[in-house]
N, C-alpha and C positions, 0 to 999 in steps of 0.2 A: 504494500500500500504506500505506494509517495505520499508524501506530506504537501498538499497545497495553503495556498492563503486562503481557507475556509473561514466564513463566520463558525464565532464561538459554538453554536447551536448544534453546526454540521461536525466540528471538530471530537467534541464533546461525545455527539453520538460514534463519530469511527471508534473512540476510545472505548466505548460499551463496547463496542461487537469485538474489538481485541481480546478485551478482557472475560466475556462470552466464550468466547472459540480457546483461549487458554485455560478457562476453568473447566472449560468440557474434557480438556487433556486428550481432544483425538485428533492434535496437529503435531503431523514429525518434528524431531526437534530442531533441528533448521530449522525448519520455517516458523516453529512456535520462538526460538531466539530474533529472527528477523522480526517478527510480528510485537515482541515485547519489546526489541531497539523502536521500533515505532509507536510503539505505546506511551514510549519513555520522552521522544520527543514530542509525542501530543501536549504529553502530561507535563511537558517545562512551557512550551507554546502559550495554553493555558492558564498555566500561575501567571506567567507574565501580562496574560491581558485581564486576569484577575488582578491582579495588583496595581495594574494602570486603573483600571474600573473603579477599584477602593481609595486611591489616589484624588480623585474627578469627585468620587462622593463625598469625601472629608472636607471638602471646600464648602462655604460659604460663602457665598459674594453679596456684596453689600451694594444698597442701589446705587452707590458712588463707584464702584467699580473695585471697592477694595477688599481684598480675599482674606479669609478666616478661614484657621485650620479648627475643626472638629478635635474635639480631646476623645478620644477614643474609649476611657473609663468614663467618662462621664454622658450618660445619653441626653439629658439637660441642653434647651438648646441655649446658645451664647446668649447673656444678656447686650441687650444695646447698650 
């Protein structure tokens, strides 16, 4: 399976059917290695656009344009 520039949605589901087809344990192992190297790179693809995502949401922007970071213990939202 090549790895393309997939939305998260599509990426996310190749990573099910990887992880599907190795837990059934009825792929040779070649190819269940080739299939878990791909797995692996889904799975770093992903944190990364998780972490840009969580990034984008801790922001606050002010109608001045000025950006607040989210305290991440605290769900409280910022006082003005």
């Amino acid at each position: 399976m090549p790895t393309k520039k997939n939305n998260f949605e599509e990426q996310l589901n190749s990573l099910e059917k990887i992880v599907t087809n190795l837990e059934n344990g009825n792929v040779p192992l070649e190819d269940a290695l080739k299939e878990f190297q791909e797995g692996v790179k889904i799975s770093r693809e992903l944190d990364k656009k998780l972490t840009s995502a969580e990034e984008t949401v801790a922001k606050l922007i002010d109608s001045d344009g000025t950006e607040h970071e989210l305290d991440p213990n605290n769900a409280a939202a910022p006082e003005d």
